[in-house]
Backbone as ProteinMPNN parsed JSONL, in Angstrom:
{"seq_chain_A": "XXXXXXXXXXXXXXXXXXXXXXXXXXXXXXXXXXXXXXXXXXXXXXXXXXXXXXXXXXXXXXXXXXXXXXXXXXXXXXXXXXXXXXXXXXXXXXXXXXXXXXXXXXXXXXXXXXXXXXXXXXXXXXXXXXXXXXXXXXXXXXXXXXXX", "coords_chain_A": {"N_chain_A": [[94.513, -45.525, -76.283], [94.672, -46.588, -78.614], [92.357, -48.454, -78.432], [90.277, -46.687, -77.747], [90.039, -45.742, -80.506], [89.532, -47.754, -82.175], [87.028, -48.366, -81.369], [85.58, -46.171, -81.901], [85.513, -45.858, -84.34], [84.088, -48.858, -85.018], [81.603, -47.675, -83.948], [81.13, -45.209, -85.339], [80.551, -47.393, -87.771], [78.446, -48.924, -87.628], [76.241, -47.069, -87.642], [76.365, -46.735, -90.437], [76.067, -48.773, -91.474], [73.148, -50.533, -92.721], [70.573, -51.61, -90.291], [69.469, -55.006, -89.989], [67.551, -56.817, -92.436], [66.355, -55.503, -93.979], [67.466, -52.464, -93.811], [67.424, -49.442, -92.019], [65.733, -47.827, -93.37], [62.755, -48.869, -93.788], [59.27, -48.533, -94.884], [59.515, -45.69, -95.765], [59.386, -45.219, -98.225], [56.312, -45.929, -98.179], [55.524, -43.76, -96.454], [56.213, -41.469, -97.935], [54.73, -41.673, -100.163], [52.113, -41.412, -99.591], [52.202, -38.77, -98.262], [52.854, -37.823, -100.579], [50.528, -38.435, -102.534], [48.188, -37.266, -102.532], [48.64, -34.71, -103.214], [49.983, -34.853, -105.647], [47.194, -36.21, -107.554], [45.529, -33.831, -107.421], [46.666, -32.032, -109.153], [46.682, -33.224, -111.264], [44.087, -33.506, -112.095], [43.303, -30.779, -111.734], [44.883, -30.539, -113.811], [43.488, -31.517, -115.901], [41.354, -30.703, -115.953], [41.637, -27.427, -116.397], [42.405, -28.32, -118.762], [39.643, -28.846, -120.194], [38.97, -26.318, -119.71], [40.055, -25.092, -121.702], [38.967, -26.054, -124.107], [36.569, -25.636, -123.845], [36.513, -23.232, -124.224], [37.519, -22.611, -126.988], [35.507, -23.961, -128.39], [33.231, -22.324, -128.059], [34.159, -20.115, -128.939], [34.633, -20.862, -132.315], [31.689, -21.308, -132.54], [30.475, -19.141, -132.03], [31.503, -17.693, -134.25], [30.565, -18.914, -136.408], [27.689, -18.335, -136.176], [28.048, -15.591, -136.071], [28.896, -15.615, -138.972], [26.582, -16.856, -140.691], [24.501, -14.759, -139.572], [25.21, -12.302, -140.785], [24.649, -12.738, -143.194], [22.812, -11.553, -146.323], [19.183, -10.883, -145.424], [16.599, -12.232, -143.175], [18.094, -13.791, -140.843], [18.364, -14.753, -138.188], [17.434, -16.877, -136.716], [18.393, -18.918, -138.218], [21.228, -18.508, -137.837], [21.612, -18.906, -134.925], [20.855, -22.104, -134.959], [22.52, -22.61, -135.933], [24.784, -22.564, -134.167], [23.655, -23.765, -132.148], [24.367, -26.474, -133.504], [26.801, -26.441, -133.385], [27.509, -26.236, -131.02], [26.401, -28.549, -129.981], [27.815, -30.541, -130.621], [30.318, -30.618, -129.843], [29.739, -30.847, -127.564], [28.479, -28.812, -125.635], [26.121, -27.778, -123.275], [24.604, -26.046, -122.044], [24.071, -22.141, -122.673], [24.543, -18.949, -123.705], [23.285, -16.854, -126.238], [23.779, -13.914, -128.074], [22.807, -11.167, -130.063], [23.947, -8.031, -131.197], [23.522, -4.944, -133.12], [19.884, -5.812, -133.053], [19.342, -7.847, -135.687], [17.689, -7.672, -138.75], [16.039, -7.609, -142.012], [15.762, -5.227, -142.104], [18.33, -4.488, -141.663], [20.897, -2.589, -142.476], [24.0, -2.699, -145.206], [27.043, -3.012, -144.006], [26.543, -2.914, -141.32], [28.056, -3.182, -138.406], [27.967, -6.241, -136.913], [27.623, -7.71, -133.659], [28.261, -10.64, -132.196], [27.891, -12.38, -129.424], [28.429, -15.008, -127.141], [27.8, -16.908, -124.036], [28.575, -19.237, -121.77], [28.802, -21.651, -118.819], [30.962, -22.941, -117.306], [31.207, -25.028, -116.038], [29.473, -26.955, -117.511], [31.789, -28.149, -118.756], [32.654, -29.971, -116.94], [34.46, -32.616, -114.985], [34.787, -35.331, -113.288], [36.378, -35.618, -109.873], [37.298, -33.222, -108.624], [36.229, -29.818, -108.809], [37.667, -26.847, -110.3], [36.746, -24.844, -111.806], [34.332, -24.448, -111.158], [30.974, -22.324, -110.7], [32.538, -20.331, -112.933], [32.445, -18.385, -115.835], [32.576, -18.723, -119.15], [33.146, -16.849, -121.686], [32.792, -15.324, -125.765], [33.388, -12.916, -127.752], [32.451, -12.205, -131.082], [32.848, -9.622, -134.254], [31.519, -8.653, -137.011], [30.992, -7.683, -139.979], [27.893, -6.347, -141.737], [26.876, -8.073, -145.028]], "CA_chain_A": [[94.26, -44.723, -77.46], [94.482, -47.746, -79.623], [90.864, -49.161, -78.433], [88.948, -46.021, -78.226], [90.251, -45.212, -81.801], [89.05, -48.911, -82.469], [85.255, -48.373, -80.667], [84.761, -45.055, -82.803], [85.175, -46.711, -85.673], [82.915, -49.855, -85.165], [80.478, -46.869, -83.847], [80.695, -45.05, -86.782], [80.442, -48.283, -88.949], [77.544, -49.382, -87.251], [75.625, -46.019, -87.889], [76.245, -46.539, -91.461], [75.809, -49.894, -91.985], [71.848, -50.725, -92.354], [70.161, -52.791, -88.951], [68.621, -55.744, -90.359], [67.71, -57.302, -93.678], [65.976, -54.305, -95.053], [67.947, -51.243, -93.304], [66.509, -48.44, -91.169], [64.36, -47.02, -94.198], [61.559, -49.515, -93.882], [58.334, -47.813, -94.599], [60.271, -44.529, -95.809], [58.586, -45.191, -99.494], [54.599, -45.796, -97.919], [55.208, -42.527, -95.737], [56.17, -40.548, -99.386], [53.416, -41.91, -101.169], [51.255, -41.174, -98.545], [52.822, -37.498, -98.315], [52.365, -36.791, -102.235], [49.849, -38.945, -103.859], [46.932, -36.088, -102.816], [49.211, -33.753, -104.285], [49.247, -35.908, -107.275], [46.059, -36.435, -107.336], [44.752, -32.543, -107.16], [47.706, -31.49, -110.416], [46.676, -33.981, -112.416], [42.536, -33.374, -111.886], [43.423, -29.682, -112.309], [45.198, -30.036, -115.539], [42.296, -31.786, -117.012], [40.045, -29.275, -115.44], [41.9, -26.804, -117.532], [42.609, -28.645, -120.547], [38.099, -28.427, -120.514], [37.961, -25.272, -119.896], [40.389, -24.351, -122.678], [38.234, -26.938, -125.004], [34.951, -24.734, -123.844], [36.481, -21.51, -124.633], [37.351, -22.741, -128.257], [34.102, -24.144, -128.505], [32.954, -21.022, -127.935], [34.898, -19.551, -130.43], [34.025, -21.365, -132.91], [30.445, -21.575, -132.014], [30.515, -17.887, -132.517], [32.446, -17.548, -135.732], [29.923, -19.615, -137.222], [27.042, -17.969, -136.162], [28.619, -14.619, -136.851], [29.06, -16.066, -140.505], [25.425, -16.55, -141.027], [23.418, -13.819, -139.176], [25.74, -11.424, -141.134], [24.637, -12.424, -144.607], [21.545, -10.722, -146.421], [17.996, -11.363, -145.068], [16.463, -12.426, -142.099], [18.864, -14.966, -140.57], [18.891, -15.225, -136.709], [17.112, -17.94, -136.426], [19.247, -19.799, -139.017], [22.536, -18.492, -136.887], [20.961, -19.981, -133.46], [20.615, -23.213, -135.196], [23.801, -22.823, -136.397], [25.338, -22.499, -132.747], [23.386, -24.898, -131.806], [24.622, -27.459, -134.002], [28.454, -26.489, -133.237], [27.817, -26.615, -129.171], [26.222, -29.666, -129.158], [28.855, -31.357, -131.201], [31.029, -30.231, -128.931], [28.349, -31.27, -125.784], [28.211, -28.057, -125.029], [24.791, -27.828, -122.949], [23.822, -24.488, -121.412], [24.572, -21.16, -123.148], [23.453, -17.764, -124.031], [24.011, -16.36, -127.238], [23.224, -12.442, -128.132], [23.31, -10.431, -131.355], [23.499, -6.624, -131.459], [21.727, -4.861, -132.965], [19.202, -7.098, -133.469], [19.418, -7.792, -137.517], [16.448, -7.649, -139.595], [16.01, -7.441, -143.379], [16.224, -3.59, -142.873], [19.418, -3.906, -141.154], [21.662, -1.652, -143.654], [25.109, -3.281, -145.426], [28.342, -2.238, -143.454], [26.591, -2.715, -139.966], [28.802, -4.308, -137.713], [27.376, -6.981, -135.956], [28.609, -8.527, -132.557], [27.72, -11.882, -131.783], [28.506, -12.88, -127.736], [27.828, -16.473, -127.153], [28.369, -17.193, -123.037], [28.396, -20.456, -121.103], [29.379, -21.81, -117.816], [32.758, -23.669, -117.04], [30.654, -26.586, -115.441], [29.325, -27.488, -118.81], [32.487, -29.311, -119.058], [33.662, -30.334, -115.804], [34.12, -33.82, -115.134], [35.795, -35.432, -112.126], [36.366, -35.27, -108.179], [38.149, -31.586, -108.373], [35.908, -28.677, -109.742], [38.129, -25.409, -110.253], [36.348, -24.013, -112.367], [32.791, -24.235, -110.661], [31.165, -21.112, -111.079], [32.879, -19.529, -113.632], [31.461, -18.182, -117.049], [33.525, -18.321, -119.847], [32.33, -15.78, -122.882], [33.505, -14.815, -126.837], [32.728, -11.816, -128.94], [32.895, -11.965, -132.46], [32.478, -8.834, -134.41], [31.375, -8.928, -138.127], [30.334, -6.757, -140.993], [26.637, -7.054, -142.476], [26.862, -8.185, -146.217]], "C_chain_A": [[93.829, -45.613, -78.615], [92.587, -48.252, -80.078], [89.508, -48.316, -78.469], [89.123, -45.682, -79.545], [89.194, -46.17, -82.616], [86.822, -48.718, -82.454], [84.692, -47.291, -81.689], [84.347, -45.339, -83.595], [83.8, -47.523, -86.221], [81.63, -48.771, -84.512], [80.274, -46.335, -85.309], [80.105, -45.805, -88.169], [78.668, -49.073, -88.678], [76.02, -48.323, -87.71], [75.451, -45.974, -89.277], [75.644, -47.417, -91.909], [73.939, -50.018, -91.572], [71.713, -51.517, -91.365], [69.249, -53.86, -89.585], [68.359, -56.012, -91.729], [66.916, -56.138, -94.345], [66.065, -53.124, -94.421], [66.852, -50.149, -92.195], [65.374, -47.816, -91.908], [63.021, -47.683, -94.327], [60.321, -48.734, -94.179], [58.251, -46.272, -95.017], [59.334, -44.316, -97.234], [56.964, -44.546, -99.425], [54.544, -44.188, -97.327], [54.928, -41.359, -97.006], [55.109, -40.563, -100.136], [52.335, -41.308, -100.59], [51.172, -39.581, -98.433], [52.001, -36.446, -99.583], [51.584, -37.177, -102.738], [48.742, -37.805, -103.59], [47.834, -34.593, -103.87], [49.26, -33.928, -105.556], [48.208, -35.761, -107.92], [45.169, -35.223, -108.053], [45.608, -32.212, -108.852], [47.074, -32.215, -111.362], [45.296, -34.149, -112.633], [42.249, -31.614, -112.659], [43.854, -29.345, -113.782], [44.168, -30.47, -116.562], [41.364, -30.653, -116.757], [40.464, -28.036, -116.211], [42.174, -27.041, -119.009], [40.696, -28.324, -120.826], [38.352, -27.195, -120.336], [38.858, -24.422, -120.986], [39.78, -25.166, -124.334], [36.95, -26.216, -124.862], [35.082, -23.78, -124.387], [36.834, -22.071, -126.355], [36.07, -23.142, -128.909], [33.265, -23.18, -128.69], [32.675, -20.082, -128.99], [34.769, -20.03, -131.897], [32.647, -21.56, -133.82], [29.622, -20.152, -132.692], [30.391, -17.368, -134.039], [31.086, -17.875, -136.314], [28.142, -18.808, -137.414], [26.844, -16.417, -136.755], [28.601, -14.745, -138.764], [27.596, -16.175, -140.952], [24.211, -15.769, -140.464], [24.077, -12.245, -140.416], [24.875, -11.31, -142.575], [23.144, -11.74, -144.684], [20.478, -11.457, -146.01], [17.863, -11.02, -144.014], [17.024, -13.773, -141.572], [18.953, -15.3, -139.345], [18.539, -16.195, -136.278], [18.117, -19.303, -137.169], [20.82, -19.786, -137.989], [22.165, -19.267, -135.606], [20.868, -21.248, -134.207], [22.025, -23.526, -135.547], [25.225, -22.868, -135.172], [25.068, -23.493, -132.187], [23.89, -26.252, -131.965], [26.139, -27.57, -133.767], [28.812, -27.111, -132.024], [27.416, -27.703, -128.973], [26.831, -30.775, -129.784], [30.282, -31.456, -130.257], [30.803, -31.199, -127.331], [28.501, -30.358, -124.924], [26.271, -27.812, -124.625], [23.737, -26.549, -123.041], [24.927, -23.25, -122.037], [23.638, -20.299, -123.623], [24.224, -17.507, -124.97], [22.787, -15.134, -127.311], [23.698, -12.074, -129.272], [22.729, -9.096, -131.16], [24.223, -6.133, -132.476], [21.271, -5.978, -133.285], [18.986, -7.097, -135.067], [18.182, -8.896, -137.853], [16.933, -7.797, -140.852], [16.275, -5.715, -143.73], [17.326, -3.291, -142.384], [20.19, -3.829, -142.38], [23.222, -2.471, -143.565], [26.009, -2.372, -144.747], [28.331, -2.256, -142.106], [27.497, -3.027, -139.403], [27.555, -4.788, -136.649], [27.969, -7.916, -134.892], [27.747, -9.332, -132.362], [27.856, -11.874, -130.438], [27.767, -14.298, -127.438], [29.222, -16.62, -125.476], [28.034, -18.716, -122.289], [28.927, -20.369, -119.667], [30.682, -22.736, -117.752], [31.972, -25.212, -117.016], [30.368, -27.75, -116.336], [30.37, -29.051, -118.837], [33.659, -29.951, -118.055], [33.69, -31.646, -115.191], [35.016, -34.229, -114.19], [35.713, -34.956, -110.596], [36.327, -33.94, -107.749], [37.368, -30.503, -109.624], [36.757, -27.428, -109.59], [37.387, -24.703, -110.721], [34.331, -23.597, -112.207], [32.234, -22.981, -110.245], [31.172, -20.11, -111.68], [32.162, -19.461, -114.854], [32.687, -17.923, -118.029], [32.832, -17.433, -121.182], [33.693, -15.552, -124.269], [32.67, -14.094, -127.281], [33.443, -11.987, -130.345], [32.244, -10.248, -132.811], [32.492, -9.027, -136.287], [30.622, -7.568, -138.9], [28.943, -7.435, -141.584], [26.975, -7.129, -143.871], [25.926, -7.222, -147.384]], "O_chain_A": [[92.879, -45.422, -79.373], [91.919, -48.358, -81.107], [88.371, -48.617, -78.834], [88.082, -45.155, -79.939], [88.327, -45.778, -83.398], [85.876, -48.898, -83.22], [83.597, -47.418, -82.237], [83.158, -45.283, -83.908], [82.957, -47.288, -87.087], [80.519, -49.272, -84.685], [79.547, -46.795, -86.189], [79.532, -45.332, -89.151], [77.972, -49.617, -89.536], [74.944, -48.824, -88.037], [74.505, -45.284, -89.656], [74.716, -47.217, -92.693], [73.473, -49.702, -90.477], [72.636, -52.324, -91.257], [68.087, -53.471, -89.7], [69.079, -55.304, -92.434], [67.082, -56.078, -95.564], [65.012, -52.499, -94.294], [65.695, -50.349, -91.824], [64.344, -47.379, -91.396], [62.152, -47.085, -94.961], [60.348, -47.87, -93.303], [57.251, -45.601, -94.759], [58.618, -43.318, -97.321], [56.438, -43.574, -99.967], [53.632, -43.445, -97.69], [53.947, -40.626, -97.131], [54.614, -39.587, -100.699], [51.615, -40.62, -101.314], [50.044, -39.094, -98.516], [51.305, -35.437, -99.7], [51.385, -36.53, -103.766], [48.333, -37.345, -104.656], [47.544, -33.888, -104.836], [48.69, -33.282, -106.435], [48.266, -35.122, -108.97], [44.35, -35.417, -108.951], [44.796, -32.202, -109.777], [46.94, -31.649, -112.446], [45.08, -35.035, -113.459], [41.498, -31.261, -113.568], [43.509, -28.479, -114.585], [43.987, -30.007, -117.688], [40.797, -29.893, -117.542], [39.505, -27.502, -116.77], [42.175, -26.322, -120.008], [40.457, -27.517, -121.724], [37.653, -26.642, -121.184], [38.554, -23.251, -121.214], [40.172, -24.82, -125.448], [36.223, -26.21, -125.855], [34.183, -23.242, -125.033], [35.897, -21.643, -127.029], [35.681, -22.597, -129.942], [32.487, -23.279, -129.638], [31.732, -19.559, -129.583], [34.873, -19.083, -132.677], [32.453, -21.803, -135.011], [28.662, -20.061, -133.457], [29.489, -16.847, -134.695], [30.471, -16.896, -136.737], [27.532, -18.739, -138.481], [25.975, -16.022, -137.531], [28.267, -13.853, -139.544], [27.387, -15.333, -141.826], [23.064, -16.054, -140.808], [23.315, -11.329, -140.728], [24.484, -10.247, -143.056], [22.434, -11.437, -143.725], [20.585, -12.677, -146.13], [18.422, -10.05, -143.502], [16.433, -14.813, -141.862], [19.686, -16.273, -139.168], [19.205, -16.659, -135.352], [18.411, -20.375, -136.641], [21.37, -20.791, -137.539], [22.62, -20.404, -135.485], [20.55, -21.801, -133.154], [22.541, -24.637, -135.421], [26.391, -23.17, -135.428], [25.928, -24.219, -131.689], [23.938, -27.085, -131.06], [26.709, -28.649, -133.924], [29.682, -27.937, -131.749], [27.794, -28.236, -127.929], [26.434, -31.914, -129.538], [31.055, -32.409, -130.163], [31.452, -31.844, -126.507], [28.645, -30.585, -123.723], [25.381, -27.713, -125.47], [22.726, -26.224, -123.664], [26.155, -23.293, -121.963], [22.456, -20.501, -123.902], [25.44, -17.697, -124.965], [21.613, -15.142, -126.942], [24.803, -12.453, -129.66], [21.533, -8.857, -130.999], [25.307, -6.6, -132.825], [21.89, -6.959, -133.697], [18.365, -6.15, -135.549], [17.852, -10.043, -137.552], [18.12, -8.088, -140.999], [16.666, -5.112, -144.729], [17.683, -2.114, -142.429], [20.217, -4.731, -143.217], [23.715, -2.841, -142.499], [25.87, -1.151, -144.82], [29.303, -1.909, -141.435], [28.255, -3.37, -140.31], [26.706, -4.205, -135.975], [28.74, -8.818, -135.222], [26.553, -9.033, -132.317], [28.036, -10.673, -130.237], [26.553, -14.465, -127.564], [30.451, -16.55, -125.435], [26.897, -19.136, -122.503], [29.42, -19.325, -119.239], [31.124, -23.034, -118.862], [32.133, -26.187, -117.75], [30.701, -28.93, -116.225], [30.101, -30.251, -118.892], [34.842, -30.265, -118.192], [32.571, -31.854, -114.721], [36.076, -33.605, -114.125], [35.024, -34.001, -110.237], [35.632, -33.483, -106.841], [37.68, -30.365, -110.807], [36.498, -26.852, -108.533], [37.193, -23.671, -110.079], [33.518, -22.892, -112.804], [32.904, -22.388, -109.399], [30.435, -19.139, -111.507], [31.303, -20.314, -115.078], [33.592, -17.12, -117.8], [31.662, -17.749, -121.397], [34.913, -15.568, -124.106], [31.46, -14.318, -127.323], [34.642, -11.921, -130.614], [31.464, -9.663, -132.059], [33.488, -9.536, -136.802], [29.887, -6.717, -138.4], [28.806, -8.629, -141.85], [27.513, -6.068, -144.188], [26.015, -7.456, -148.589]]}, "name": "protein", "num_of_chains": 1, "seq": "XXXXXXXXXXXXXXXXXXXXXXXXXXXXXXXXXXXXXXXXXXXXXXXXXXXXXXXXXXXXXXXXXXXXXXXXXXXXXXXXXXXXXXXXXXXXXXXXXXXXXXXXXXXXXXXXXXXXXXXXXXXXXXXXXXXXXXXXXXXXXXXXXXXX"}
């Protein structure tokens, strides 16, 4: 009883104790890394990939506003607003975009109109890196404004 009590023991102790100068986990680290770094990798590609495309959509917005702000006032201004979009998006480095104004405002468009701007782009614009999510997609803003 004595010696198998004895043998369990040094079994059990043996099972615990590491084999060799750097234990049974050898290699246990490279396998993990190996495991998660694409996972890594993809989270941390994606969050930039959304931090742009929430930097496009303000851009956007912005972009808008501004244009909104001078097609509204009196005259003939749309050409002045398009320049004025222009100069926001490509401060930005926004490239490719459509911008729309309805109605179309003239000199006889009457005070009180409302006028909607829509200024649309693509995602890609600002996509940069291995991992496109957002390839594809179109991001869009409406402003809505009173004529002066």
């Amino acid at each position: 009883m004595q010696t198998s009590r004895k043998q369990s023991e040094q079994t059990l102790t043996a099972a615990v104790t590491p084999a060799g100068p750097r234990g049974t986990r050898s290699g246990t680290a490279a396998t993990e890394m190996a495991v998660l770094l694409p996972l890594l990798v993809i989270i941390v590609f994606g969050a930039v990939e959304m931090a742009n495309a929430v930097f496009l959509k303000q851009s956007l917005d912005i972009a808008a506003y501004e244009a909104a702000k001078v097609i509204t006032r009196p005259g003939n201004n749309e050409a002045l607003a398009r320049t004025r979009c222009g100069e926001v998006l490509v401060l930005r480095k926004v490239s490719a975009y459509t911008l729309t104004f309805s109605p179309t405002v003239t000199t006889a468009t009457p005070r009180g109109t409302q006028v909607t701007v829509t200024l649309t782009a693509t995602a890609s614009n600002m996509s940069y890196g291995p991992v496109h999510f957002m390839q594809g997609r179109t991001l869009s803003t409406v402003v809505v404004m009173v004529r002066l």
